[in-house]
PABA-720302 format. One record per atom (N, C-alpha, C): residue in one letter; atom name; y, x, z. Coordinates in Angstrom, 3 decimals, padded with zeros to 6 digits, m for minus. Atoms other than C-alpha are relative to their C-alpha. Example, Ala and Ser with C-alpha at 12.3 -4.5 7.8 and 13.67 -1.06 7.14 Angstrom:
resn;name;Y;X;Z
A;N;m001.190;000.890;000.000
A;CA;m004.500;012.300;007.800
A;C;001.200;000.900;000.000
S;N;m001.190;m000.820;m000.060
S;CA;m001.060;013.670;007.140
S;C;001.090;m000.770;000.730
END
This chain:
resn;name;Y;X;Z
X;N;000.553;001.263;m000.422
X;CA;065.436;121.493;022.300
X;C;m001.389;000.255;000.595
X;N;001.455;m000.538;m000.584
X;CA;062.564;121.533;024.844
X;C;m000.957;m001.356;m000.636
X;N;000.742;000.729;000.893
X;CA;059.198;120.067;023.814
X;C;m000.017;m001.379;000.567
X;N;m000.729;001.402;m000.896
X;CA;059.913;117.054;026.190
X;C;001.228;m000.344;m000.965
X;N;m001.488;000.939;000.640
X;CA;063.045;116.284;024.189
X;C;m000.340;m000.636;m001.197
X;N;000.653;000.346;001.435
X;CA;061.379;116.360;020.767
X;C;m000.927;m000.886;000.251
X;N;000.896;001.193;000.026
X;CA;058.424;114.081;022.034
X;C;000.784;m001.592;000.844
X;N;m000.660;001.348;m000.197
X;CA;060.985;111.554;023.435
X;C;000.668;m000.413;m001.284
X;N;m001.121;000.493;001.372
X;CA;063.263;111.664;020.305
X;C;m001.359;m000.339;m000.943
X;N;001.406;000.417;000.638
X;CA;059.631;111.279;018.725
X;C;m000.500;m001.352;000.185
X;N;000.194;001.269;m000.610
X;CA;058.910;108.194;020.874
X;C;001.157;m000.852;m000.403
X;N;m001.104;000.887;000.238
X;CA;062.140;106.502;020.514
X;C;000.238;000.226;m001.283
X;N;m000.360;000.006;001.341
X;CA;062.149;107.097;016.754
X;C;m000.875;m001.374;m000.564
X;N;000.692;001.037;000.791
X;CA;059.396;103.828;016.522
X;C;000.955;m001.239;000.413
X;N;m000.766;000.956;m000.400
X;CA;062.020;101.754;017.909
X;C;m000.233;m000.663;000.921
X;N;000.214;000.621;m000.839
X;CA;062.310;099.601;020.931
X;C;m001.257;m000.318;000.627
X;N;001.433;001.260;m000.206
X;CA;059.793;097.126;020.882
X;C;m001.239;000.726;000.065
X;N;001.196;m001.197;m000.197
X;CA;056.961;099.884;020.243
X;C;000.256;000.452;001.013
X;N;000.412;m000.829;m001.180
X;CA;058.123;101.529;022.822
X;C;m000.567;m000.509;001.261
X;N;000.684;000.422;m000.668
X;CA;057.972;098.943;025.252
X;C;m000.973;m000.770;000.145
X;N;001.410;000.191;000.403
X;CA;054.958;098.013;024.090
X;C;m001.248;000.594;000.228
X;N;000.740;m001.459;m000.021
X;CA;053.507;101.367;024.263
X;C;m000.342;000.184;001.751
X;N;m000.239;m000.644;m002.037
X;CA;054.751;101.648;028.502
X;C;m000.574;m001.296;000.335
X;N;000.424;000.866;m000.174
X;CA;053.576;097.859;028.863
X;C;m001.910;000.442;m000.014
X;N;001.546;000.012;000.318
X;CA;049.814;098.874;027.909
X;C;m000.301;000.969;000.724
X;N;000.379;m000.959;m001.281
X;CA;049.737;101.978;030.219
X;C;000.530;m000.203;001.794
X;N;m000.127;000.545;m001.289
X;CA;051.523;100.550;032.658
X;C;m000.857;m000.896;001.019
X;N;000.640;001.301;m000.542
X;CA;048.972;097.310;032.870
X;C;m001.523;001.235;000.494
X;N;001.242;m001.230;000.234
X;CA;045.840;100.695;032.586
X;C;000.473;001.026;001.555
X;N;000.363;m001.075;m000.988
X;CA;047.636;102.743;035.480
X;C;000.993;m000.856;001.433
X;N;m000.990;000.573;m000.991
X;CA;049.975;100.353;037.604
X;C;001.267;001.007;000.395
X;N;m000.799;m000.527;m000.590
X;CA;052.554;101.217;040.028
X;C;m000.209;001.568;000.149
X;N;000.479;m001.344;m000.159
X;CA;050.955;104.820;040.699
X;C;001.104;000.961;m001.023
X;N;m000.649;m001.618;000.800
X;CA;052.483;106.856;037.438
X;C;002.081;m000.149;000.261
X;N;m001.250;m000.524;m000.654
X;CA;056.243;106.123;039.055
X;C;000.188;000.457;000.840
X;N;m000.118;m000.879;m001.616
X;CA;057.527;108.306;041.416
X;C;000.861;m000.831;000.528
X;N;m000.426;000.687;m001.256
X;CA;058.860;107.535;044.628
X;C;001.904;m000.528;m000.026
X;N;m001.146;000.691;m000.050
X;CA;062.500;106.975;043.502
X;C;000.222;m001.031;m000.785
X;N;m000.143;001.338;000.492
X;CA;061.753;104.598;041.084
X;C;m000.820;m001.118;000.728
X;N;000.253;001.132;m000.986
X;CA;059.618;102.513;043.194
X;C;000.914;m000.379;001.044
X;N;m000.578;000.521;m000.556
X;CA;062.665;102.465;045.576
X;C;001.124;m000.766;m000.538
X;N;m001.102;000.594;000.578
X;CA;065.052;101.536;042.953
X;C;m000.425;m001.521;m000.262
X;N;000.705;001.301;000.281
X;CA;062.630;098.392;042.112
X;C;000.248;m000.452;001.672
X;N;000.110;000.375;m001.543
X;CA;062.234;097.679;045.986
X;C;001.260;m000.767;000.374
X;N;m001.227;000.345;m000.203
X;CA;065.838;097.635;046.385
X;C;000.291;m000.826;m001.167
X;N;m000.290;000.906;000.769
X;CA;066.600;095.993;043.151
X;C;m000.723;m001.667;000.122
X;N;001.116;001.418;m000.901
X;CA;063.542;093.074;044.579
X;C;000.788;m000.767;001.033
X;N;m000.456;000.266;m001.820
X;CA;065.367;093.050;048.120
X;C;001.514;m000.956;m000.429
X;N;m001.172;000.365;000.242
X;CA;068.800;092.310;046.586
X;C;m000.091;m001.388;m000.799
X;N;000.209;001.512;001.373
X;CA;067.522;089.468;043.687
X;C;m000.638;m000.756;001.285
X;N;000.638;001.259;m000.931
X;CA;065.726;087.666;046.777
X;C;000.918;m000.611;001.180
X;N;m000.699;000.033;m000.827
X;CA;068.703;088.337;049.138
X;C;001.525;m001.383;m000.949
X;N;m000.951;001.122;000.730
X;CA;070.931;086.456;046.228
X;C;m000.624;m001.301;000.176
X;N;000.884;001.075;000.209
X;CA;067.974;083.806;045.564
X;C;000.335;m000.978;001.585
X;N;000.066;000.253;m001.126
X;CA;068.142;082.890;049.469
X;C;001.290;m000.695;000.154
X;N;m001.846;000.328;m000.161
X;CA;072.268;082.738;049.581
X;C;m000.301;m001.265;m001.166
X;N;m000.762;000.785;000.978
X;CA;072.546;080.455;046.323
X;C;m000.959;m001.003;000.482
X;N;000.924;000.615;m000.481
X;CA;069.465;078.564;048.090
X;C;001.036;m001.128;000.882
X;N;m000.403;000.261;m000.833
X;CA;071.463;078.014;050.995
X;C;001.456;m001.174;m000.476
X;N;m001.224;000.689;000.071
X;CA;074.693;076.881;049.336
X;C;m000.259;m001.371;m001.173
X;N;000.135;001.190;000.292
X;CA;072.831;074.491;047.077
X;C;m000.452;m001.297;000.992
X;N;000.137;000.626;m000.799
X;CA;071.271;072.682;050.036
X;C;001.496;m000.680;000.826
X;N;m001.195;000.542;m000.709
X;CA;074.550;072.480;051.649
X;C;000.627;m001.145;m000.724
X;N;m000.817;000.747;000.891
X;CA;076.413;071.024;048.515
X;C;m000.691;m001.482;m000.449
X;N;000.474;001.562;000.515
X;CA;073.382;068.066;047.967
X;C;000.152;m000.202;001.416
X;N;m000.451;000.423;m000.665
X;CA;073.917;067.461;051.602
X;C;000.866;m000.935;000.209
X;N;m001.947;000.759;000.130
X;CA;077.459;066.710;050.947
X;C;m000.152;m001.235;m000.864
X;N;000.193;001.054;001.316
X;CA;076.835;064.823;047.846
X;C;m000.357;m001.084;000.530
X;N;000.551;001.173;m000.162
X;CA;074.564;063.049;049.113
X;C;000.289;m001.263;001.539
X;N;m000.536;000.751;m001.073
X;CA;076.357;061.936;052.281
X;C;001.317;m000.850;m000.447
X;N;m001.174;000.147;000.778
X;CA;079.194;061.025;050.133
X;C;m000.730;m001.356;m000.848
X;N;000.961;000.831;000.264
X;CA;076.700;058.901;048.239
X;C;m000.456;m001.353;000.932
X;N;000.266;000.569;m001.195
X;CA;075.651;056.964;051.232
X;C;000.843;m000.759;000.469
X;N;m000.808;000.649;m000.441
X;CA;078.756;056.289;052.420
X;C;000.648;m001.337;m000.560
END
């Protein structure tokens, strides 16, 4: 076991919530900077896709009070 394995199985031995507790308080101390470049694209892309849904279900609620509400009217 390398010493990287033992200080993760070390870390994940306080349980969850410590941990992200622990990455929450260095995270807010070093920002975006201490991920590398494939996890900032996995966020990017995971961003691009939740706004690309947000937009679509946008679209098809507008449509549906449209309707409603022409239906309403009538």
């Amino acid at each position: 076991m390398t010493s990287r394995q033992r200080k993760e199985q070390f870390i994940k031995s306080f349980g969850e919530s410590k941990v992200r507790d622990e990455i929450g308080i260095i995270f807010r101390r070093e920002g975006l900077s201490i991920l590398d470049d494939e996890i900032i694209d996995e966020i990017a892309a995971s961003l691009i896709a939740g706004n690309k849904l947000t937009r679509k279900t946008n679209r098809q609620n507008r449509a549906l009070h449209l309707v409603q509400g022409a239906r309403i009217s009538a």
